[in-house]
N, C-alpha and C positions, 0 to 999 in steps of 0.2 A: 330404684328409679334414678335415672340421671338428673343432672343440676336440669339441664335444659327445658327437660321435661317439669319438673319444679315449679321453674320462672314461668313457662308458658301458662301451667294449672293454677300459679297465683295470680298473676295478669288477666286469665279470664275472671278468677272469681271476684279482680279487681273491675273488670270493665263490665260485670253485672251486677254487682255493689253501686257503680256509679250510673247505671244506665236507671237504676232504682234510683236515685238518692237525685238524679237529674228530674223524677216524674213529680217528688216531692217537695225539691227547691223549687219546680214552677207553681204548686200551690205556695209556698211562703212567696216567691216574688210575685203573684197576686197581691196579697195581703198588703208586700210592704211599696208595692207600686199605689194601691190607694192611702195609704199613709204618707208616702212621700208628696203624693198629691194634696192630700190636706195639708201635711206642714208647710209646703212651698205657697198654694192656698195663703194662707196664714200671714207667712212672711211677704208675700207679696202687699198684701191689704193695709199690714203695717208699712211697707216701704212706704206705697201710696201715701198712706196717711201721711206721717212724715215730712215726706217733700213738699207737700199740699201745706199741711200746718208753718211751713219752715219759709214756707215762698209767702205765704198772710204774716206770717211776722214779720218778714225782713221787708214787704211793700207796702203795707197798710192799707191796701187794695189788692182783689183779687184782677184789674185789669192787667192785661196784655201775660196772664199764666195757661193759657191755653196751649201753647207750644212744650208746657211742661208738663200736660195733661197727654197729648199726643207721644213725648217720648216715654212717660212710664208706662202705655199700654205696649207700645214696640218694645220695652223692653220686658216687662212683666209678659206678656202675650194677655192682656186682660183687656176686657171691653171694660173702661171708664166713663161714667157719665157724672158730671157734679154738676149740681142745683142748689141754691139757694132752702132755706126753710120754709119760705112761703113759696116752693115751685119753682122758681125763675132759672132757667133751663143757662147755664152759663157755659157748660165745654162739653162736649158727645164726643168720643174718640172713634165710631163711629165716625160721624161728621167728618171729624178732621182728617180723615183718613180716606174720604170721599168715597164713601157709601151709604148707605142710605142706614138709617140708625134700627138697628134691632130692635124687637120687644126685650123689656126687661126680664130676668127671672124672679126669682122669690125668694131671694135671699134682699134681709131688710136692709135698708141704708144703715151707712158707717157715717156718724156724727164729727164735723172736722169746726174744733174751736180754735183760731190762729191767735186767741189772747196768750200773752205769757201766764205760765204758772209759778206765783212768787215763791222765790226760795230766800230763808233768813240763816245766819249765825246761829250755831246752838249757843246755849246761854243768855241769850238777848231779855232783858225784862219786857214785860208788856207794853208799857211806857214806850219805849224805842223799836220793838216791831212794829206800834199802831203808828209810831211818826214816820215810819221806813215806808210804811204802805200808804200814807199820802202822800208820801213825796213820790211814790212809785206810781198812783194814779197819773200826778201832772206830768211825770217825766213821759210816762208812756202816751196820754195825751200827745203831747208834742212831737214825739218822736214817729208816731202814728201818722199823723196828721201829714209833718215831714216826708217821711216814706212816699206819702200816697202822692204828693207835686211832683216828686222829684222821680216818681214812676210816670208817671201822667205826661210829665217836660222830656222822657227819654233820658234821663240823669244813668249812670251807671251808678248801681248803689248796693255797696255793700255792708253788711249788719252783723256785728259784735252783741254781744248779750252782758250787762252790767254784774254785780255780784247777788242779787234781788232777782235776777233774769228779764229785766225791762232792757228793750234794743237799743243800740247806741248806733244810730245812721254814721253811717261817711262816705263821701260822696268826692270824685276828684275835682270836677268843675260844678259849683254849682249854677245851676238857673236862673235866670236874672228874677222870673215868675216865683221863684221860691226862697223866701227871706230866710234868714238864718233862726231859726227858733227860740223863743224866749220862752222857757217855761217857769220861772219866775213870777211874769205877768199876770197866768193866769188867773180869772177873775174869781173859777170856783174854788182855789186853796182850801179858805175858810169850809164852805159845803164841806171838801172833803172828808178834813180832819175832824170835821163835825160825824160825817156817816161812819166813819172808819172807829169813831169814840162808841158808838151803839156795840159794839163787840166788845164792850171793856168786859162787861158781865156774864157773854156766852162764853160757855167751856164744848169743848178745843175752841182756841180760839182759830187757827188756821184759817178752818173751812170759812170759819163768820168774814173773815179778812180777804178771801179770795174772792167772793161771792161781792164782797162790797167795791172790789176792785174792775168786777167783771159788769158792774150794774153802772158803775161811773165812768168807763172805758166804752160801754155801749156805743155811744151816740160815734165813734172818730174809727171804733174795730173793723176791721172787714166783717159782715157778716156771716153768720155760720152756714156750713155748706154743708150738703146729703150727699155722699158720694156713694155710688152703686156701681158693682161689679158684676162682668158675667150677663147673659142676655137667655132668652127664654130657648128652652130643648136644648140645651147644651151640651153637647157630649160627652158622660163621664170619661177620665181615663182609660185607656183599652190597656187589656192583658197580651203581650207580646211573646205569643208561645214557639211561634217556629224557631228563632235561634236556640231556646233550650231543648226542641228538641233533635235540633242538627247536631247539637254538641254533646247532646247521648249517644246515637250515631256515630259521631266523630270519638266518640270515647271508645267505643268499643272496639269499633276500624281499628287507632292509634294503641291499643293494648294487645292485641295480637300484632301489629307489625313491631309493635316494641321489645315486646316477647323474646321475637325471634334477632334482633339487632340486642337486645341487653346480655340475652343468652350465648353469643357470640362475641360482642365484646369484654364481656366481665369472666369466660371463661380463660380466654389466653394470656392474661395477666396472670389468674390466680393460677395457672396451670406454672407459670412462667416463676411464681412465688413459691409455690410447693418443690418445685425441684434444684431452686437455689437454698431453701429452705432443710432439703433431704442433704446438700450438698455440705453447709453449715454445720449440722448434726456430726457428717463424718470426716470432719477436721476441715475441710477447706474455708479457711476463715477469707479467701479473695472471691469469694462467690458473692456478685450484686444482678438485680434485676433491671432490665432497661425498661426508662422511664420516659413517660413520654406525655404533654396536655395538662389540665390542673384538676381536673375532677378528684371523684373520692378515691377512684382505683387509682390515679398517680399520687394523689396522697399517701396511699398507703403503701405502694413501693417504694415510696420515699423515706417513709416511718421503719417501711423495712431494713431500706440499705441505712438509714442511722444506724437502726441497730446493730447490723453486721458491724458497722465502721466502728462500732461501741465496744463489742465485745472484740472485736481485730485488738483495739487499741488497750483494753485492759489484759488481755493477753498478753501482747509488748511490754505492756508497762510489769507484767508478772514476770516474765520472763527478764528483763531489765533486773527488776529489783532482787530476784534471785542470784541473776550475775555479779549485781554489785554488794550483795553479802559476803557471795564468797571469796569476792574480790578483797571486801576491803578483812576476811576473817581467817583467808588463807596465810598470807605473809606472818602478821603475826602469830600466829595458831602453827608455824612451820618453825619460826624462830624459838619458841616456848619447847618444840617439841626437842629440836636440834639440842638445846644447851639443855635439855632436861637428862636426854641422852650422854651428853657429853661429858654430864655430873656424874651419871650412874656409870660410866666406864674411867671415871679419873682424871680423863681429858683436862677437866677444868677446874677450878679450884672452888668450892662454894662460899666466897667471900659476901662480905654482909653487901657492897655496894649490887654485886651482879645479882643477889636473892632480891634488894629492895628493885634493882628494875622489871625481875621477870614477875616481882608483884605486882609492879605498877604497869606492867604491860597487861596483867591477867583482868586489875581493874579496867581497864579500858575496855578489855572485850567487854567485861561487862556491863560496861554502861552501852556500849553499842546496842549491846543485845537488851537491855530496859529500856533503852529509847526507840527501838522497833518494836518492842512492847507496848511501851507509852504511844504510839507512832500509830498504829493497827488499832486500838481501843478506839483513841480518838478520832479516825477515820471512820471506823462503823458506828461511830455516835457511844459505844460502852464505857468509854471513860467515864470515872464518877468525877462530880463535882461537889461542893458544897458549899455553897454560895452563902455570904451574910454584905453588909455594909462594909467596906473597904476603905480607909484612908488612902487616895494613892499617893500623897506626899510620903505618909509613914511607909508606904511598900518602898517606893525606891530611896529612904531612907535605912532598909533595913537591907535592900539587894547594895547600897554600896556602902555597909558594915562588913556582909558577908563578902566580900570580893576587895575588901582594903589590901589585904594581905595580897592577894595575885595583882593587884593594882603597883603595891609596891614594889614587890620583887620585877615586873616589870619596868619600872621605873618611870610610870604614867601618873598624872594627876587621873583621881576620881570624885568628878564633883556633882553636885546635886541642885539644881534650881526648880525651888518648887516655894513661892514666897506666900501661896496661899493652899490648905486643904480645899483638896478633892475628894468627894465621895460617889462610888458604883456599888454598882450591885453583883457583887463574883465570888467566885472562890479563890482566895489570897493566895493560897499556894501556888495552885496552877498558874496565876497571873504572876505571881516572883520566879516562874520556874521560865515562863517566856521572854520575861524580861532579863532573867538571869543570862538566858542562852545568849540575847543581844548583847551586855556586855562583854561576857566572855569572848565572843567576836571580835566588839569593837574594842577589847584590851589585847588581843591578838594578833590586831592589825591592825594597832596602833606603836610604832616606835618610840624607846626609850626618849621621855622629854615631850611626850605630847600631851594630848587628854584628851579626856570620855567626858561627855556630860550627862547628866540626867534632868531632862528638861520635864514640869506639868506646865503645858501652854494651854492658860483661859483659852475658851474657844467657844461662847455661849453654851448652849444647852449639853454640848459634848466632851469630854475629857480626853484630852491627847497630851501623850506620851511620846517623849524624842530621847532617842539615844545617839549623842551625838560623839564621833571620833575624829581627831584632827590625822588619820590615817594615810595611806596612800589614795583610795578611791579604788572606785571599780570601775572598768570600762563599760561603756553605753553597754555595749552587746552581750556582757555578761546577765548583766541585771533582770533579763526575763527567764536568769537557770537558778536564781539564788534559792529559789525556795526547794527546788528538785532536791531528792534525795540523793544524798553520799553526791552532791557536788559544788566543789569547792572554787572557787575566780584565781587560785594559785595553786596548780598541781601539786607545787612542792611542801605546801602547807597540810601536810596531815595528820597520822599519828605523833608524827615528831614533838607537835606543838598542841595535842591532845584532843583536838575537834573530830567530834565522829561525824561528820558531814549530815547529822540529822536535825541540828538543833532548830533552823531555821523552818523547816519542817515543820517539827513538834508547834514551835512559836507561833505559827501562822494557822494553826488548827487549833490550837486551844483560843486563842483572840477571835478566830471566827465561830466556834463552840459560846462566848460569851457574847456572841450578835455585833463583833466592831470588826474591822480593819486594818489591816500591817500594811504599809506599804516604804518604797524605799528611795532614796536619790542621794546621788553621789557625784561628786566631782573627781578628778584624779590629779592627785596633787594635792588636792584640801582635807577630803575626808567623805566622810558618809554619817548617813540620817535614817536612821528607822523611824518612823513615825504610826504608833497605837492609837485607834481610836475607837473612844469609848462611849456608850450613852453615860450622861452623869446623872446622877437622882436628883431631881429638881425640887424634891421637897427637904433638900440637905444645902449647906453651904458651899459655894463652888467657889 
């Protein structure tokens, strides 16, 4: 069966999957259409409440809050009606709305008490709550009382709530009709701290303290209001089924036209991917797919041609690295061969100096050839390590013991600044083998009368290592080949002067094998800097 035919059979079975699962979502958004209807319900009733309570605290009077009754029904969509506790019919949103006021329905009034509810200090003794709460009767007295002139005079007034939650009026201009409050004055103090003492005895005492607050606030409170929502036959919420099931319909439509456009567009790509892909397999590493939009299928021909360009580029680099074996293994491997021959027919004399060079020639292949070894381990991760605690003061204490002797025959100072121990976590050889290769560098190319440093530079939590030469320098445009294999920033410097063009190499893969950093800078003329970095053990001395 072709792809096409495929896509089409699963797109149906997808657009009768959903033309189902469409009949079943309209029973849940049933459900949670009258659920959302209750919560909103709910939160509406609270809002009211709320604003209702918040507008009796901040006025001490419920006059002139009718305009506030009017906008919470336009914005809730609720019919509001508030009355007094004995009846007294005080705002119909209805009414205000200029029609004629519905019956009510049957849902009971919501009780709207505009007294503050006192709040205390935890830890407060008894003693100093019950003195909190008469002073919080007078205050709120006053400030009540206040309120309700200075609503009455057309005052603008706005209301702050103290730390007890009794209201703190303020007002920009006051009214000449409304004196500035004295609650000091009042005459019932005494009464209070009298009713407020009757709770020394009740447990909790809270409730006894709110209760005696609410009984002595009476007489100045706005009165309590019955506020009812909602009017009689009131339409439940309706269930709204034709959009779901237009979009069953639309599902099913949109799954066979899609069908036939996904089946068509997702074929010529992958068709397009298969035969750069066949093309790959038989050696054409310049075979890429054209790309085109951001979707998944140009992702993926995207993902593809990386990978072409991946394996193009370790190819090169295979081929590279092959040229530059034989390159650097032919000459002398021709020269060895030459004077070996040249022995065995007499030509040449086998005196000890030319045996000690064509020894020292043989070493060096092989150290080439162990450091291609060392080189490829460490690249596919199989290099062993063996990591403990590391002094790196005592490491490059010990890399410039071993290298006094080439130090001096060069005729280079080898010095070492390390004024405090550092401790990592590695394996010490491999880390003196990295470090090693930097001196030997920078005692290479550094001229007689200069020097190499061996720098530990504090560096909070991390340990960094500087090899420093007072050298010629490398040029800017060097410095992004220094680490390449078999290449060197001076042609002429090769076997002559012992460097197998790997070291830097090796060095920069074992530092990154241990989770730090090589990096490098140089000036010409001054010298050059390697700089190692390392995580330090922070439970050791740095």
């Amino acid at each position: 069966m072709s792809f096409r035919l495929r896509v089409l059979g699963v797109l149906m079975l997808i657009a009768v999957t959903a033309t189902a699962a469409t009949t079943w979502l309209t029973l849940r958004q049933a459900n949670r259409q009258v659920q959302e209807a209750v919560v909103a319900g709910r939160m509406d009733v609270s809002r009211i409440i709320e604003e209702l309570r918040a507008y009796g605290l901040a006025h001490g009077t419920w006059e002139g809050f009718a305009p506030v009754v009017g906008a919470l029904s336009k914005d809730t969509g609720q019919r509001v009606r508030v009355a007094t506790e004995s009846g007294v019919l005080l705002a119909d949103s209805d009414t205000l709305a200029g029609r004629e006021a519905r019956l009510l329905g049957s849902q009971p009034p919501v009780l709207v008490d505009p007294r503050p509810v006192l709040r205390f200090d935890q830890g407060l003794v008894p003693s100093a709550v019950e003195k909190l709460t008469a002073v919080a009767i007078v205050e709120y007295r006053a400030a009540a009382a206040d309120a309700a002139c200075l609503t009455l005079a057309g005052a603008d007034v706005t209301v702050r709530t103290d730390r007890t939650g009794i209201p703190v009026v303020n007002v920009g201009s006051r009214p000449p009709q409304c004196a500035e409050p004295q609650p000091g004055r009042d005459p019932q103090r005494s009464l209070d701290l009298a009713a407020v003492k009757e709770c020394a005895a009740v447990q909790p005492l809270a409730p006894c303290l709110q209760r005696v607050f609410n009984e002595r606030t009476a007489s100045v409170a706005p009165p309590l209001l019955e506020v009812r929502l909602g009017y009689q036959d009131e339409a439940p919420p309706t269930i709204v089924a034709a959009p779901a099931i237009a979009v069953a319909i639309g599902v099913a439509l949109a799954a066979i036209l899609g069908a036939l456009l996904l089946s068509r567009a997702v074929l010529r790509p992958v068709r397009a991917m298969t035969l750069a892909a066949e093309g790959l397999g038989e050696g054409d590493l310049e075979r890429r797919v054209p790309v085109t939009g951001r979707d998944e299928i140009a992702h993926l021909g995207r993902a593809f041609n990386r990978m072409a360009d991946s394996i193009q580029a370790g190819e090169d680099r295979q081929r590279r690295l092959t040229g530059d074996i034989a390159h650097e293994l032919r000459t002398p491997l021709a020269n060895l061969r030459g004077y070996l021959e040249a022995l065995r027919d007499g030509v040449v004399e086998p005196t000890p100096e030319l045996l000690d060079s064509l020894h020292e020639e043989a070493l060096l292949q092989q150290r080439i050839v162990d450091d291609l070894q060392d080189l490829a381990l460490a690249e596919a991760g199989a290099l062993t390590y063996h990591r403990s605690e590391v002094n790196l003061r005592d490491l490059l204490e010990a890399t410039r013991t071993a290298y006094r002797a080439h130090a001096g025959t060069a005729g280079v100072a080898l010095d070492v600044e390390a004024p405090h121990p550092v401790y990592v976590t590695a394996d010490a050889d491999r880390l003196r083998q990295a470090v090693g290769n930097l001196v030997g560098n920078a005692l290479r190319a550094t001229p007689p009368g200069g020097r190499v440093t061996l720098a530990l530079v504090p560096h909070g939590e991390l340990a960094v290592v500087e090899v420093r030469d007072t050298g010629k320098g490398i040029p800017p445009e060097h410095l992004p080949h220094l680490f390449n294999r078999f290449w060197r920033a001076d042609a002429s410097r090769g076997r002559a002067t012992g460097g197998s063009g790997l070291g830097l190499s090796i060095a920069r893969q074992i530092v990154t094998d241990h989770r730090g950093t090589i990096d490098v800078a140089s000036t010409v003329g001054a010298g050059t800097t390697f700089t190692i970095t390392l995580g330090a053990r922070p439970d050791l001395p740095r």
